[in-house]
C-alpha positions in Angstrom: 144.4 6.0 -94.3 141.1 6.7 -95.5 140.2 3.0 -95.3 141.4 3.0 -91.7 139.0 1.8 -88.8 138.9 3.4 -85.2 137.3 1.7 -82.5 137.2 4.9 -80.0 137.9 8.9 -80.4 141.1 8.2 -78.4 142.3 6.6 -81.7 141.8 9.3 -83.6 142.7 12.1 -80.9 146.4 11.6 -82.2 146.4 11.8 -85.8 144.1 14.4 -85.4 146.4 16.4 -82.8 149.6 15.9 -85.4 147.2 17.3 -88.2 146.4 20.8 -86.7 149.7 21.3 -85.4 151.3 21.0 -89.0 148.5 23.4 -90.1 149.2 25.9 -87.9 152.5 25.5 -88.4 151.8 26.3 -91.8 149.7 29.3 -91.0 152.3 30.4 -88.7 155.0 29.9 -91.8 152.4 31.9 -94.3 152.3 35.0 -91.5 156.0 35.2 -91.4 156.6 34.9 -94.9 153.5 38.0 -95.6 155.5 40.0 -92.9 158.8 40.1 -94.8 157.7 40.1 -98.0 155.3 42.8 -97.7 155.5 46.2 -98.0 154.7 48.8 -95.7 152.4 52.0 -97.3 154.3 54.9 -95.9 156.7 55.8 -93.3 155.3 53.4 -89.5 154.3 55.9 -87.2 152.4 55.9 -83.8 149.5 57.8 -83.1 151.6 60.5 -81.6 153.3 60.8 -84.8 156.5 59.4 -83.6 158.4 57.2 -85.8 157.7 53.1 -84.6 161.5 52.5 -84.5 161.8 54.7 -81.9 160.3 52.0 -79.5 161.3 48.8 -78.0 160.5 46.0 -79.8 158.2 44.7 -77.3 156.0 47.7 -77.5 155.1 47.3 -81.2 153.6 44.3 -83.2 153.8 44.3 -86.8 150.3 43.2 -88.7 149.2 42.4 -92.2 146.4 44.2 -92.7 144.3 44.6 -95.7 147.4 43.0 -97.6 149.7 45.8 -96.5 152.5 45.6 -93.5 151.4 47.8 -90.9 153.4 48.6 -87.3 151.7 50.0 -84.3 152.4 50.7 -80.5 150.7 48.4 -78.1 149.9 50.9 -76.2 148.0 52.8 -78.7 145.9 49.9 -79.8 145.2 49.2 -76.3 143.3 52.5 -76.0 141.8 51.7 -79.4 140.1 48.3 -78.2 139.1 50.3 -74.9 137.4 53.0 -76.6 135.7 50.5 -78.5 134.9 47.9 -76.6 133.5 50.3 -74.0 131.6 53.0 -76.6 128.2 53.5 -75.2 125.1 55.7 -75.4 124.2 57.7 -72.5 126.0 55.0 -70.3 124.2 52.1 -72.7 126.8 50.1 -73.6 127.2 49.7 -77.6 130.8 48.1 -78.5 132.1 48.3 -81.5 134.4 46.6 -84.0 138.0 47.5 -83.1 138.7 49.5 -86.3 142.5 50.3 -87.5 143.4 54.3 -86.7 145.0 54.7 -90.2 141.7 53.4 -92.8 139.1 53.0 -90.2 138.6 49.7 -91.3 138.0 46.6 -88.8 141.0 44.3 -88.0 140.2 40.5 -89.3 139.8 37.7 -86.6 143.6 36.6 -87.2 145.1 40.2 -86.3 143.0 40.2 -83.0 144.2 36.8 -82.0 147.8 38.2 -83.0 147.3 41.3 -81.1 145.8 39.0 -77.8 148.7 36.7 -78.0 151.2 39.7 -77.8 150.3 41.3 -75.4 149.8 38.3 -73.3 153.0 37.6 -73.9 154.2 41.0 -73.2 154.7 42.2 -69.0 152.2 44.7 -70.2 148.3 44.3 -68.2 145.7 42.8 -70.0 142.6 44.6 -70.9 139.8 43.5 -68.7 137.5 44.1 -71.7 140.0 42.7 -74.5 140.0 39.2 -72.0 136.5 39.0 -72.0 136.1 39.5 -75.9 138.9 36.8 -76.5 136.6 34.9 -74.7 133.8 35.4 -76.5 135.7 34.4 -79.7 135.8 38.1 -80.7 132.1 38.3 -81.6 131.1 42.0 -80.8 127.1 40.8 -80.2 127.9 37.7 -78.1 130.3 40.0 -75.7 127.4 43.4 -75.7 124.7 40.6 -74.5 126.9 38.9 -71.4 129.0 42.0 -70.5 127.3 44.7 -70.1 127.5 44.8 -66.2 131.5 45.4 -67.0 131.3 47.5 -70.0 129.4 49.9 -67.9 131.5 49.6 -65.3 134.7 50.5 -66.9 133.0 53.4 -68.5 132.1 55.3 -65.1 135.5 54.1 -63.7 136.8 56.0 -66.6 134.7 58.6 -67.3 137.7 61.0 -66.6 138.3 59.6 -70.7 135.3 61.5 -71.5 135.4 64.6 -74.0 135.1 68.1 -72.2 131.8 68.9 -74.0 130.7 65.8 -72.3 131.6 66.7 -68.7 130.3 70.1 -69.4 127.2 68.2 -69.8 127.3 66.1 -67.1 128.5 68.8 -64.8 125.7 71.2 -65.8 123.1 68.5 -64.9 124.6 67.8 -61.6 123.9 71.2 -60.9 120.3 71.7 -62.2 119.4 68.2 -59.9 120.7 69.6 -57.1 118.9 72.8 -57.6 115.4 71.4 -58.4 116.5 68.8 -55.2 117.2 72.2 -52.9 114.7 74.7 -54.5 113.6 75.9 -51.0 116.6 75.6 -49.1 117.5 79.0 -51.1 120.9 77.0 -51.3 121.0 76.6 -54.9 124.2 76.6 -57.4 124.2 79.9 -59.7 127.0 79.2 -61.7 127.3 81.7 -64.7 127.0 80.2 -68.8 130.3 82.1 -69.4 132.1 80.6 -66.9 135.2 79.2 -68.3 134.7 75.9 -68.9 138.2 74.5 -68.3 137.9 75.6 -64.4 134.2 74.3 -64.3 135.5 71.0 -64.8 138.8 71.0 -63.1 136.7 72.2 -60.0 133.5 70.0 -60.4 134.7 67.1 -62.6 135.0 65.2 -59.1 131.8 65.0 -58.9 130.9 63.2 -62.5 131.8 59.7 -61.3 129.3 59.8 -58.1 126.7 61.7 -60.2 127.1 58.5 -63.1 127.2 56.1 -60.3 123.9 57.5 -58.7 122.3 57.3 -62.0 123.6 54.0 -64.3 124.6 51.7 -61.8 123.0 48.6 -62.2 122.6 47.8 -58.3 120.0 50.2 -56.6 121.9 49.6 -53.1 125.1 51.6 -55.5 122.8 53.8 -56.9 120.9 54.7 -53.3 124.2 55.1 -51.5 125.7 57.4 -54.3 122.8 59.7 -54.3 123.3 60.4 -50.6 127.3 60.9 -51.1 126.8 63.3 -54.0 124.3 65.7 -52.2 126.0 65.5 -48.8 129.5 66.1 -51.2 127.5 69.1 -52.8 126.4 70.6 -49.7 129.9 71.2 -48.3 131.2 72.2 -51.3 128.4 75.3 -51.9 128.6 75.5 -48.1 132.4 76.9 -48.5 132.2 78.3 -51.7 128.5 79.8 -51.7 129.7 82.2 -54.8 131.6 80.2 -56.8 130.7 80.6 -60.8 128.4 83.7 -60.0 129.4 87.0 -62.3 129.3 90.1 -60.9 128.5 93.1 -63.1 130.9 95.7 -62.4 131.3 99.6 -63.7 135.6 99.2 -62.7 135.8 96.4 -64.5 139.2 97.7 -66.4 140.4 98.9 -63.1 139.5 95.8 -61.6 141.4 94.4 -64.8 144.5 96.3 -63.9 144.8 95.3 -60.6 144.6 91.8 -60.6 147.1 91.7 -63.8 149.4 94.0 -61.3 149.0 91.1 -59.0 148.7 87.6 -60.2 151.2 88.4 -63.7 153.9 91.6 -62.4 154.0 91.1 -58.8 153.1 94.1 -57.3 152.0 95.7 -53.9 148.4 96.6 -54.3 146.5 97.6 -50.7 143.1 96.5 -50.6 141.0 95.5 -47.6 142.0 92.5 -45.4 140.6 89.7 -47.3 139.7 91.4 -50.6 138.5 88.9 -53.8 140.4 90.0 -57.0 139.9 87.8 -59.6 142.6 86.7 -61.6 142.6 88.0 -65.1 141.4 84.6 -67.1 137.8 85.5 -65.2 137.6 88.7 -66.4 135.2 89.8 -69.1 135.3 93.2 -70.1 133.0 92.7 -73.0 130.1 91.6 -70.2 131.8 94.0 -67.6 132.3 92.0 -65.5 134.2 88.9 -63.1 133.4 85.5 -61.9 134.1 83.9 -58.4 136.7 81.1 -58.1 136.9 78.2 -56.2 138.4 78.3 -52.9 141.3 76.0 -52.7 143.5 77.3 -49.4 143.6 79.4 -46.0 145.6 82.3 -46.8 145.3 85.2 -44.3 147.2 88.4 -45.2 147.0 92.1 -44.7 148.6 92.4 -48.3 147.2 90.8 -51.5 148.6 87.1 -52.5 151.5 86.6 -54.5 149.5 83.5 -55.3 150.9 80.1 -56.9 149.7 78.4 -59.8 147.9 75.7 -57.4 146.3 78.2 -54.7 143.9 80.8 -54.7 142.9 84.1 -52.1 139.0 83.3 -52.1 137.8 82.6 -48.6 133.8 82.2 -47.2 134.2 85.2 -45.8 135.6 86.9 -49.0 135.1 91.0 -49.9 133.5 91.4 -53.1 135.2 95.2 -53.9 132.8 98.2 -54.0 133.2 100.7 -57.1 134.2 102.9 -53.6 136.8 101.0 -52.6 138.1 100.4 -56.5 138.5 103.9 -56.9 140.1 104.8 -54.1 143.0 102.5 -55.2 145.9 104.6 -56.4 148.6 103.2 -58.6 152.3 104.1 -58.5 154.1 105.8 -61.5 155.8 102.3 -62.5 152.5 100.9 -62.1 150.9 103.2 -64.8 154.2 102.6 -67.0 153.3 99.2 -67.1 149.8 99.5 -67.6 150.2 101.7 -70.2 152.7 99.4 -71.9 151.2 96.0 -71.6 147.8 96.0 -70.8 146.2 99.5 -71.9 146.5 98.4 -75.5 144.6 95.4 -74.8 142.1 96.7 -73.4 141.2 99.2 -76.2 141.6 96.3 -78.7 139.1 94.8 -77.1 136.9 97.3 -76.8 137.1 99.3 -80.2 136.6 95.0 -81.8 133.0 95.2 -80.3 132.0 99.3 -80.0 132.2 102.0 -81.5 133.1 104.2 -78.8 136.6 105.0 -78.3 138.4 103.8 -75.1 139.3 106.3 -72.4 142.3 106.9 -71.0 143.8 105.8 -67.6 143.6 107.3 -64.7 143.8 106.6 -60.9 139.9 107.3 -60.6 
């Protein structure tokens, strides 16, 4: 053989061809015989903790990693090679190695060719960004330097992914750009620090994508025509809700505390003025004594207070804030003082006596 002569490449295309299948037959051989000889470290879980024979076999692939058997869920490496493949730096895209959950230690070249093959065989969708690593022979520089129009990409398109500390962030500088943007249309955004932070999002995170889109696009046609949506978006949305996040300071904050637990948690008949704002109780502080303003999401018109669902709210444009007149005048019925008494008296003095010194005073209907 070695003394052989070829005239052409085509002679040698064969015996070549015959040569790399029987090695990767081979290799293929030496995988399965790792797989069931190994041993597994501890019990296979998922990343939810759940045991990895709980799923269909096509969900999980079974890896020899580091010399140990290891089992994971498709579906949680999937997010793992997202998140990493799309990591960035304020929107800068810096991928990273695709790292196993358990050590934190990168998967070898094999094991990503494994876990490609799988799910390529699998019905389950291929990750955009896992295709064009593959294709980039899984070298982490090579697919930063002729990606980074798609990394960035998938990042705003799933910047819902992003951590709530993050979308605070993002949120909060929506807000102070539209303000410096609108600083003499007296139209500005005044949207309290203590604000819960949940809300802020769930009402404003619609406006992160538009806001990244404005700003890290890589097109300035995108980044032109996002600007205008976002501010026209913003406008109608202070337009009907001009109060929203503001805290007002009130003296009957408990009462006020009282009444909208009488209302939003025990269902009772409490008669205010047509079209009175109570908050619920979650934007209540009766540390800073005082309430911020919700978001408006329906038209509800009623001579009696809203026996609100979890998905609506009474705040309308033309909402009543509540004088300390109109507060006191509001008289509760016996029951109503038995269960204020009961439930919600004794949180209130809790409270109080955790951050004064002065003891709490008793209830009244004043």
């Amino acid at each position: 053989f070695t003394s052989a002569t070829f005239t052409s490449a085509t002679d040698i295309l064969p015996i070549f061809n015959s040569v790399q299948r029987k090695l990767l037959a081979l290799y293929k051989f030496k995988q399965i015989c790792l797989i069931k000889t190994n041993k597994s470290l501890n019990e296979q879980i998922d990343l939810n903790f759940n045991p990895i024979s709980s799923l269909n076999s096509n969900h999980y692939i079974t890896l020899i990693h580091n010399k140990h058997k290891s089992q994971f869920s498709i579906f949680d490496l999937i997010r793992i090679i997202n998140s990493s493949l799309s990591y960035e730096v304020n929107f800068f895209p810096e991928p990273k190695k695709i790292k196993n959950p358990w050590d934190n230690k990168p998967f070898s070249i094999s094991n990503l060719y494994n876990i490609y093959f799988f799910i390529k065989k699998s019905n389950i969708p291929m990750s955009t960004l896992f295709s064009r690593f593959f294709e980039s022979n899984f070298d982490i520089r090579h697919f930063e330097n002729y990606n980074q129009f798609i990394i960035k990409n998938y990042s705003i398109e799933n910047c819902h992914l992003l951590t709530d500390s993050r979308k605070i962030s993002y949120i909060r500088s929506i807000i102070s750009t539209y303000n410096r943007k609108n600083i003499k249309s007296n139209n500005n955004f005044n949207i309290d620090k203590k604000f819960p932070p949940k809300r802020l999002i769930k009402v404003m995170g619609k406006f992160i994508k538009p806001y990244l889109m404005a700003n890290y696009s890589y097109e300035s046609d995108i980044r032109i025509k996002y600007r205008m949506k976002l501010n026209k978006l913003l406008r109608e949305f202070k337009k009907q809700n001009p109060l929203f996040g503001r805290k007002i300071l009130s003296f009957s904050i408990r009462k006020i505390y009282y009444i909208s637990r009488l209302i939003y948690e025990e269902k009772q008949c409490i008669f205010l003025p047509f079209n009175s704002y109570i908050p619920k109780p979650e934007f209540i502080s009766i540390e800073d004594k005082g309430y911020f303003i919700d978001f408006k999401e329906s038209n509800n018109y009623t001579t009696f207070p809203i026996f609100e669902q979890d998905n609506k709210s009474i705040i309308e444009n033309n909402n009543i804030l509540l004088s300390s007149k109109t507060i006191k005048e509001v008289k509760f019925t016996p029951d109503q003082i038995i269960i204020i008494t009961e439930k919600y008296y004794p949180v209130i003095k809790d409270l109080l006596n955790s951050v004064t010194t002065t003891p709490t005073s008793t209830i009244n209907n004043d």
